[in-house]
N, C-alpha and C positions, 0 to 999 in steps of 0.2 A: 861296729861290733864285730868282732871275728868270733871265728865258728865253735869256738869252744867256748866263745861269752852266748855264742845263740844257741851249741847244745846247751846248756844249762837255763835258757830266758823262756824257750818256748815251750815246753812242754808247763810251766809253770803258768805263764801268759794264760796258754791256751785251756787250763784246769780251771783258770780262775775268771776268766772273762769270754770264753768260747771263742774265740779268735785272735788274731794276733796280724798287726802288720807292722814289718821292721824295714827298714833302709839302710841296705846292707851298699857296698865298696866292691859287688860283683859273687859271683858263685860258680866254680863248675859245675858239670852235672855230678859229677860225684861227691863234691860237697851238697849238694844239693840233696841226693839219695841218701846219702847220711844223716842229715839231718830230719829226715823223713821215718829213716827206719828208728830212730831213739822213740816214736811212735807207737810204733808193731810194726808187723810183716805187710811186704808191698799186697795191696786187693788183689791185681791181678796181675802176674808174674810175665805173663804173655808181651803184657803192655804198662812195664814200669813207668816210662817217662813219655806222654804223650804230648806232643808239641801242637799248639796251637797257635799255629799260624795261617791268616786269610790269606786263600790261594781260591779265585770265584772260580774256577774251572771245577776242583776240589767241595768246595759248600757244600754242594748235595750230601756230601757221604754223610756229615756229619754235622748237627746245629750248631756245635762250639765255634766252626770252621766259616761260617758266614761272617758278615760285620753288620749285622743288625741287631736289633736290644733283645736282649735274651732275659724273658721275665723269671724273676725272684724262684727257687726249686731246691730240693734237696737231690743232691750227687747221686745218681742212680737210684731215683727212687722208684724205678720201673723192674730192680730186682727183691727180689725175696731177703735179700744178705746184702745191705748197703754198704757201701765203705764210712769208715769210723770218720777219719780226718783227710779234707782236703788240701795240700801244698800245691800253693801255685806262686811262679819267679819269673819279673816278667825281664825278657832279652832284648826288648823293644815298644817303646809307648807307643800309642796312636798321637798323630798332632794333634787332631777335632774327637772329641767326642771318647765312648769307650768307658766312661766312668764305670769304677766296680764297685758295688757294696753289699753286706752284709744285712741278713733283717734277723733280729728274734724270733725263734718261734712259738714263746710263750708269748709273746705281744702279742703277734697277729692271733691266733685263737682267742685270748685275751679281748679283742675285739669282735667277735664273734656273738648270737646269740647264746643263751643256755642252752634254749633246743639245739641249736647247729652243734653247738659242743659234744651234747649226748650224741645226737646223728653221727658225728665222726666216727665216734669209737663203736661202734654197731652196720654201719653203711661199706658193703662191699664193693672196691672194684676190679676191673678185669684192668692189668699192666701185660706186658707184651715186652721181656729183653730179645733187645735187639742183637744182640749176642749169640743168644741161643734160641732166638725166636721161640720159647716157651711162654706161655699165658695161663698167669697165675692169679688168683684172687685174694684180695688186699685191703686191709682196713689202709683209711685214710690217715689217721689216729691213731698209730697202734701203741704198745708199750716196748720199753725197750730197759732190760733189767740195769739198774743202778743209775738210768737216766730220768726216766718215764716217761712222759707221752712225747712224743715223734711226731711230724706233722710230717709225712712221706708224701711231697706237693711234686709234680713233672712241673716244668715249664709250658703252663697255662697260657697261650694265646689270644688276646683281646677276641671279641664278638668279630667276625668276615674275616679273620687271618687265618692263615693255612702254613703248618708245618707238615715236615717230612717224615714225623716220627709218631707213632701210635698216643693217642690219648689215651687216658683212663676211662674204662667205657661202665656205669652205672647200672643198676638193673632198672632203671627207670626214668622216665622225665623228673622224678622228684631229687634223685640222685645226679642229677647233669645241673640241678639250681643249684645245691648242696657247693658240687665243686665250684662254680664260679660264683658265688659267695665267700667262700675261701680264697679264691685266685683275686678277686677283688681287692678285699683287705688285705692281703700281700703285696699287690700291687700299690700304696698308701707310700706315697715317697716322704712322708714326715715319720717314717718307722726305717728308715733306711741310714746305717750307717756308710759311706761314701768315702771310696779311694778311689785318689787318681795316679795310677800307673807313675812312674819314672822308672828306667832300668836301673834295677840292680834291686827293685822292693822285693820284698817278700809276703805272700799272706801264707795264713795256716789258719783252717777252719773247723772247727767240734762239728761234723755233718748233722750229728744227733741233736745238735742246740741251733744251729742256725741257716739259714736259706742263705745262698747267695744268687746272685745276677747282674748283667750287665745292661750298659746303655749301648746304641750303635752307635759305629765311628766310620770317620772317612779313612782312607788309604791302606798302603798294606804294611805300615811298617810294626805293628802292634803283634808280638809275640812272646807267648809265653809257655813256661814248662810247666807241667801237669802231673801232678802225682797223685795217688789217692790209697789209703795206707790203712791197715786196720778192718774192721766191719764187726756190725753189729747186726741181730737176729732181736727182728719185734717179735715180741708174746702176744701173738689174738687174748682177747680175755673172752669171744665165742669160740665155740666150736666150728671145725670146717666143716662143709655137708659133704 
């Protein structure tokens, strides 16, 4: 498919099925950027094309930047104004491991009690961007105009794992069950849709419709570009205090 058959494929793909993965014959970055912008405007102009690539010296800075399983989340959902659509091209598979997929996020809530569902859209928590180290308070569930409910999930850590990056902090022990009852049924590998890397693929993701996340891999040869384009602004249906 060349790039004026994939301007025209994916904005329509991705309207109608919230995501998209194509097997493309290679991409520059500027092909690449292009394709991104028939979207909207790049999220954040500072840092249009972030490369991820495992460099363990490097890990720390960043969770992307490790080669461990990075659980099911929505794209910055530790800020107030998420980005709309994730593009990602990978410039190099891992040989072991590394699988990416996609979840619903009307399935997993779907899965969910009725009470957990109400608790969502009412249950406050405290996020922390790592950008602007601001801490702001967040329905888990929020609404999001012409889409509706959003499940704005971090990458949840199984029970004794330890990341480098702030969790969602709850007002309560009732609100720390809440999330990993969520992070649970996210976690459900029979709700995952599954790709595996070859250079030259492409994904493109509805942030507002679907989680993604990876499995870990061996070696360093797994690289990919990173764009994130668009943003959308949840509606609390409470008031802030």
């Amino acid at each position: 498919m060349n790039l004026r058959e994939l301007s025209a494929f994916l904005p329509e793909a991705v309207r109608e099925n919230g995501y998209a993965f194509v097997r493309t014959g290679g991409l520059t970055k500027r092909q690449f950027m292009s394709l991104g912008k028939r979207f909207g405007d790049i999220w954040d102009p500072a840092f249009p094309i972030f490369s991820i690539h495992h460099v363990p010296s490097r890990s720390y800075h960043s969770n992307a930047l490790g080669n461990h399983a990075l659980p099911a989340h929505c794209e910055c959902a530790y800020e107030l104004v998420p980005p709309r659509y994730l593009f990602l091209y990978c410039d190099g598979a891992s040989r072991d491991g590394g699988e990416f997929y996609v979840i619903s996020m009307n399935d997993i809530v779907g899965r969910l009690r009725e009470a957990d569902r109400a608790a969502l859209r009412t249950t406050r928590y405290a996020t922390t961007s790592p950008s602007t180290g601001v801490t702001t308070e967040r329905l888990l569930l929020p609404k999001v105009n012409g889409v509706g409910d959003v499940l704005a999930l971090l990458p949840i850590p199984r029970p004794g794992q330890t990341v480098s990056y702030a969790l969602p902090a709850g007002r309560d022990a009732a609100a720390k069950r809440l999330l990993r009852r969520v992070a649970d049924a996210a976690a459900d590998p029979s709700l995952r849709i599954v790709h595996r890397w070859r250079r030259g693929d492409l994904a493109v993701i509805d942030n507002a419709r679907f989680l993604h996340g990876r499995e870990g891999f061996e070696g360093k040869t797994r690289h990919l570009w990173h764009l994130r384009i668009g943003r959308f602004r949840a509606h609390s249906p409470i008031r802030r205090r």
